[in-house]
BAMI-697525 format. One line per field, with one value per residue (C-alpha): residue number from 0; x, y, z; residue in one letter. Coordinates in nm, 2 decimals, padded with zeros to 4 digits, m for minus. Each point is the difference from the previous one (the first is absolute). Layout:
<atoms>
num [NUM/...]
c1 [X/...]
c2 [Y/...]
c3 [Z/...]
residuo [A/...]
</atoms>
This chain:
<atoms>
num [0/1/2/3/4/5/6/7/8/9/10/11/12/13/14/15/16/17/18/19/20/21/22/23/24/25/26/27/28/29/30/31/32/33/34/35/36/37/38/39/40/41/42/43/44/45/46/47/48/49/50/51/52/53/54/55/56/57/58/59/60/61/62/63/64/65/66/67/68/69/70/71/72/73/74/75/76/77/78/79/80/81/82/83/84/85/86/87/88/89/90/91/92/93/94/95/96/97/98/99/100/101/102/103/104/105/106/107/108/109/110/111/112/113/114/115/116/117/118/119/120/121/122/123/124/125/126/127/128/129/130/131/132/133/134/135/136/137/138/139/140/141/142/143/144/145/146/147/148/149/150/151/152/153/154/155/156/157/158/159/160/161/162/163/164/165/166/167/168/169/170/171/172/173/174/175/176/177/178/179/180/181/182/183/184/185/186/187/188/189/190/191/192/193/194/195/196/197/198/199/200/201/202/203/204/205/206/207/208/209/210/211/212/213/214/215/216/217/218/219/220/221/222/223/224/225/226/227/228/229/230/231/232/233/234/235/236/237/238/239/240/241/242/243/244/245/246/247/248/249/250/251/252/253/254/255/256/257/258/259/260/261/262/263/264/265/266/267/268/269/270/271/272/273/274/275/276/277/278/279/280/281/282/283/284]
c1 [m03.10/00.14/00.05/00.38/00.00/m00.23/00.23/00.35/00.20/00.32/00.15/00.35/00.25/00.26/00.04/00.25/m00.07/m00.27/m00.33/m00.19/m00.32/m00.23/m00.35/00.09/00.04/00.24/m00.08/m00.37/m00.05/00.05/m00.19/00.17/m00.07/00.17/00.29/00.07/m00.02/00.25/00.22/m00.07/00.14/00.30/00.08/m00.07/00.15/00.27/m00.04/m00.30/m00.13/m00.30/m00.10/m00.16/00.07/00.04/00.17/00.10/00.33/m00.23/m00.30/00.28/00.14/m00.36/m00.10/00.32/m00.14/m00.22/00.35/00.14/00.15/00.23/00.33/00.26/00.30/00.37/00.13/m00.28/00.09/m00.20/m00.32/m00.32/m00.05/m00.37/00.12/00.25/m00.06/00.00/00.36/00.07/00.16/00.15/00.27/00.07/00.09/00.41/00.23/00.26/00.25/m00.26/m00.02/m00.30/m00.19/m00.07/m00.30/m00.03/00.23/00.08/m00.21/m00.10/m00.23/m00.04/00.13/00.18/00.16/m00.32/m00.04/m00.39/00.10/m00.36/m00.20/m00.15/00.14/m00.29/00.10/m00.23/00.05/00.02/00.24/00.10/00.19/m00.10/00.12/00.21/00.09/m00.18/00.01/00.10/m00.09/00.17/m00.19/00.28/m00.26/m00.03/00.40/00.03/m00.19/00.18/00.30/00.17/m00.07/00.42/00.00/m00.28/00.14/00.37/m00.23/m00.26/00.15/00.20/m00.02/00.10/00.10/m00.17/00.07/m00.02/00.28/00.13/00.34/m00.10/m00.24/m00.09/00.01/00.10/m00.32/00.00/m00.24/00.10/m00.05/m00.11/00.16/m00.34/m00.08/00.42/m00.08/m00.35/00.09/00.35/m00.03/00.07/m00.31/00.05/m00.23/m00.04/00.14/m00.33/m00.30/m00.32/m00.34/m00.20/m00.35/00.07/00.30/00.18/00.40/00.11/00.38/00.03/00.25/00.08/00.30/00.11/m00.02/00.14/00.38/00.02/m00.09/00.03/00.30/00.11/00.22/m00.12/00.15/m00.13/m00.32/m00.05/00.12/m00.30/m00.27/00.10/m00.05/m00.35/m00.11/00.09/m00.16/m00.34/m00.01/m00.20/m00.27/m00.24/m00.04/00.05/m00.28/00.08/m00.23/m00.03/m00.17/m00.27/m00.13/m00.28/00.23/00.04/00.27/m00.01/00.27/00.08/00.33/00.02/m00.03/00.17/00.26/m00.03/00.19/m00.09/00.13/00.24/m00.09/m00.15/00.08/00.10/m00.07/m00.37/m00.16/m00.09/m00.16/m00.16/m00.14/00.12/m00.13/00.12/m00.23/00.08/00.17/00.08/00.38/00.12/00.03]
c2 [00.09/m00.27/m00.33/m00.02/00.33/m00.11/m00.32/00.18/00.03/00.18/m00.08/00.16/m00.20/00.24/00.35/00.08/m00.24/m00.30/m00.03/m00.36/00.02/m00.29/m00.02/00.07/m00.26/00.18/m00.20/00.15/00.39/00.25/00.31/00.35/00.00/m00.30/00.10/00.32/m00.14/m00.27/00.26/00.27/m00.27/m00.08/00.34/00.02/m00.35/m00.05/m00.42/m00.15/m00.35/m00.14/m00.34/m00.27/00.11/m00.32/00.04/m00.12/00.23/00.17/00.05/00.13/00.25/00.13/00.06/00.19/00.28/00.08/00.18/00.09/m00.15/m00.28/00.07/m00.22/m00.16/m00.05/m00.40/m00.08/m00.36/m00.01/00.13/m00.27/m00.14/00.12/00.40/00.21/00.19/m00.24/m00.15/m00.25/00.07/m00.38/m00.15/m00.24/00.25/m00.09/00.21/m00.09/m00.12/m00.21/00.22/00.04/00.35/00.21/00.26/00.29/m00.10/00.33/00.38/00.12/00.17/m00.18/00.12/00.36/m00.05/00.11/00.36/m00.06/m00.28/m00.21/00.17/m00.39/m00.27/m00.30/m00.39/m00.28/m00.33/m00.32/m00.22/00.04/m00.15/m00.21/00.35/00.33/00.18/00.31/00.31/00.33/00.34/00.31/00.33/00.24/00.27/m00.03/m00.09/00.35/00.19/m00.13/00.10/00.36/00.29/00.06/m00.34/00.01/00.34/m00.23/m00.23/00.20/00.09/m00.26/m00.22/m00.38/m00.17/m00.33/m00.32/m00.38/m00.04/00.29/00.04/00.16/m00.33/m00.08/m00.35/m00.20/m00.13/m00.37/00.02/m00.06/00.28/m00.09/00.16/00.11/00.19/00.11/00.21/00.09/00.17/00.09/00.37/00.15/00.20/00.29/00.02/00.20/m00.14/00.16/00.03/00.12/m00.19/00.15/m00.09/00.09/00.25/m00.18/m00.07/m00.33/m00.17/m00.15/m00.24/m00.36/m00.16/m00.19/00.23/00.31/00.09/00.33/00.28/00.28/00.14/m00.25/m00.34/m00.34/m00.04/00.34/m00.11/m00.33/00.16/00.29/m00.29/m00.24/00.32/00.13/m00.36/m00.09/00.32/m00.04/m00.39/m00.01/m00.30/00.26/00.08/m00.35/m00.23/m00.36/m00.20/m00.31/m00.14/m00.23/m00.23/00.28/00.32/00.27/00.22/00.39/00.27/00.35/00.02/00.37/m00.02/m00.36/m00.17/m00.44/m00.30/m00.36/m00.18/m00.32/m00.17/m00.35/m00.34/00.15/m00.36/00.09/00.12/00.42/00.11/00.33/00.15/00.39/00.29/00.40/00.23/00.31/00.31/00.34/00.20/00.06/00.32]
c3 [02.36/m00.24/00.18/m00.04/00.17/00.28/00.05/00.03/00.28/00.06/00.35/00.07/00.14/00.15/00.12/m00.30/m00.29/m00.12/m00.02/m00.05/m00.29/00.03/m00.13/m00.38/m00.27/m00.25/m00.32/00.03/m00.18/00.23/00.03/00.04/00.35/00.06/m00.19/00.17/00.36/m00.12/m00.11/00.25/00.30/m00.24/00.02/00.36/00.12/m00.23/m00.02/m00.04/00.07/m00.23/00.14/m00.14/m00.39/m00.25/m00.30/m00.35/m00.12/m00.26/00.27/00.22/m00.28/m00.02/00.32/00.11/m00.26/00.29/00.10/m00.34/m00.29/m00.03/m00.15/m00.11/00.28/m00.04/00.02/m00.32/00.11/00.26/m00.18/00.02/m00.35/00.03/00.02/m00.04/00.24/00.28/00.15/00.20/00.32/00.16/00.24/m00.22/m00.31/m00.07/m00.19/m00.30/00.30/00.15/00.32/00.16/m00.07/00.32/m00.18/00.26/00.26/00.11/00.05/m00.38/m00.19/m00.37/m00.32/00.09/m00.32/m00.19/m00.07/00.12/00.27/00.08/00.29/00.10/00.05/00.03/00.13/00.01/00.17/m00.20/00.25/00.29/00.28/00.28/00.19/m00.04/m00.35/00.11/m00.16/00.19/m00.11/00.14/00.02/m00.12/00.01/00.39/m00.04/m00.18/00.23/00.32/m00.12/00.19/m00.18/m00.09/m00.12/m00.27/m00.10/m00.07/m00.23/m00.14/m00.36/m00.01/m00.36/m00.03/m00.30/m00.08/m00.24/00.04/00.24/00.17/00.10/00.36/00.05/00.34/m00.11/m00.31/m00.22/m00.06/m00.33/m00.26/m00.30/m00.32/m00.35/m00.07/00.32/00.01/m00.37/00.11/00.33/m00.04/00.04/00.35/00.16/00.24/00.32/00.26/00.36/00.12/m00.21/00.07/m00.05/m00.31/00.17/00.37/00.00/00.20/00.04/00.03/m00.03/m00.33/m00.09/m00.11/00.15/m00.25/m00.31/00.11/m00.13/00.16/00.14/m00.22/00.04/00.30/m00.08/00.05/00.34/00.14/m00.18/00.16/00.37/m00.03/m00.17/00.32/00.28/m00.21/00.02/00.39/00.08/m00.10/00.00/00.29/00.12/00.04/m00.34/m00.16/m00.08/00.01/m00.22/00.07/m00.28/m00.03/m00.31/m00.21/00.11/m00.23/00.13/m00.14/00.10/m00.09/m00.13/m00.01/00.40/00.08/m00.05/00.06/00.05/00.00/00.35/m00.03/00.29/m00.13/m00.12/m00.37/m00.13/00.02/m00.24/00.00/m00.28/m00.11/m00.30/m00.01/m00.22/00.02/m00.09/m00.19/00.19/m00.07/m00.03/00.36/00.12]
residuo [X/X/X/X/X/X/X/X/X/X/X/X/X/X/X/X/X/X/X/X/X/X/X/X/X/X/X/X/X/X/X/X/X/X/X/X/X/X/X/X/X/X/X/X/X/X/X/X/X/X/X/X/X/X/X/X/X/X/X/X/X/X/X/X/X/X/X/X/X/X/X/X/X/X/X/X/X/X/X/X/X/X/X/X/X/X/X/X/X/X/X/X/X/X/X/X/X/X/X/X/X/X/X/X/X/X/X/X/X/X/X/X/X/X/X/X/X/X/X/X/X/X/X/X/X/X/X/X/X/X/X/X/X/X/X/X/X/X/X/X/X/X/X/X/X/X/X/X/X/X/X/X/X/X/X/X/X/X/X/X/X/X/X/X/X/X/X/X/X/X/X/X/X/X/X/X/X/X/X/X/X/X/X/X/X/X/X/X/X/X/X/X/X/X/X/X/X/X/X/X/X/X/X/X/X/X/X/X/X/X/X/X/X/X/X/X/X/X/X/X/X/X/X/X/X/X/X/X/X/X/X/X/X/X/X/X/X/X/X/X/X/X/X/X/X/X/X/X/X/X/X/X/X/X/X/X/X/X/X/X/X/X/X/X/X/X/X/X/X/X/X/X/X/X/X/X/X/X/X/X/X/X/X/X/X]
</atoms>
């Protein structure tokens, strides 16, 4: 058995959703073994924990390929100097009106205006405050699955239609979007409300609340009204994991079974700083 094998170990955390990893040093070569347990309890916890992981932003980029392949992120300001593939993610990011920009202040899933959306998302602590600024992660797979048989059938089929800033938001974005990213991604991508995992066959409730404009066939208003019941309905503490991070985290969710949010509740004027990467995904179905 190879030694990083022999060292790992994957504690879950909650009935529903997180599992902690400890005893693996991710900028070491990992054997096939390795790689498939690490992705087998992604699969089966949702979120997972790596502790004690120290990285430089193009270390970082290459041990996430443990996962999958980087791909490239929307705000390109925010990318680190040393790669492309690597963003920022800070508190004390401002935009053109000198506002200070909330990232992930409300339940999401990244990027639903890709036609292959990423199927990771993968933070890593830099700063941090003295305490707060955690990370919550909802399982919308349990979410889905709680749901009442009637219900699900209302959803199931059900297409939204996603861009930068939808007008059926839950809440407003405070980033500021560059010309670049604006041309790059201005196209509007159709999802499914409820999309099923491509590894697990699972259903799960897909959406992000800022970038959907509609329901097919729906209006913005009776768009937002449906978005606001799916999401009361399944956000539920049992299936949310509430990381509270720690300096040498690396934080890995599924996004094809999650939707996360970062938490608000901290003296802003500390620093919180995280380097983020998404990972490659497939066309939801």
């Amino acid at each position: 058995m190879d030694g990083a094998t022999s060292t790992l170990r994957i504690t879950p955390l909650s009935e529903h959703i997180g599992a902690e990893v400890t005893g693996i040093d991710l900028k070491q070569p990992l054997d096939p073994e390795t790689k498939a347990k690490l992705n087998q309890a992604l699969l089966d916890h949702i979120a997972l924990v790596i502790r004690d992981q120290s990285f430089s932003a193009p270390e970082y980029a290459e041990a996430v390929r443990a996962f999958g392949k980087p791909m490239m992120q929307h705000y390109s300001q925010y990318q680190t100097p040393d790669n492309e593939f690597v963003n920022f993610i800070s508190n004390q990011h401002t935009n053109d009106k000198g506002e200070r920009v909330k990232h992930g202040a409300s339940w999401h899933t990244d990027h639903t205006n890709h036609e292959c959306p990423p199927k990771c998302t993968v933070l890593y602590a830099v700063e941090l405050p003295k305490e707060g600024g955690d990370t919550g992660i909802l399982n919308t797979r349990a979410g889905y699955d709680s749901l009442l048989d009637d219900y699900k059938q209302k959803l199931d089929g059900l297409k939204t239609i996603n861009v930068f800033q939808g007008r059926a938001a839950l809440r407003e974005s405070t980033k500021q979007v560059t010309e670049r990213d604006a041309k790059k991604y201005s196209e509007a991508m159709v999802q499914p409300l409820i999309r099923t995992h491509p590894e697990t066959g699972k259903k799960a409730v897909y959406f992000h609340t800022v970038k959907v404009d509609t329901i097919e066939g729906m209006e913005p208003d009776e768009t937002r009204v449906l978005l606001e019941d799916v999401l009361g309905r399944i956000n539920k503490p049992e299936f949310i994991y509430r990381h509270k991070w720690r300096l040498g985290d690396m934080l890995i969710w599924d996004n094809r079974s999650a939707m996360h949010q970062a938490y608000y509740d901290y003296d802003t004027s500390q620093p919180r700083t995280l380097m983020r990467i998404i990972l490659e995904g497939d066309k939801p179905f």
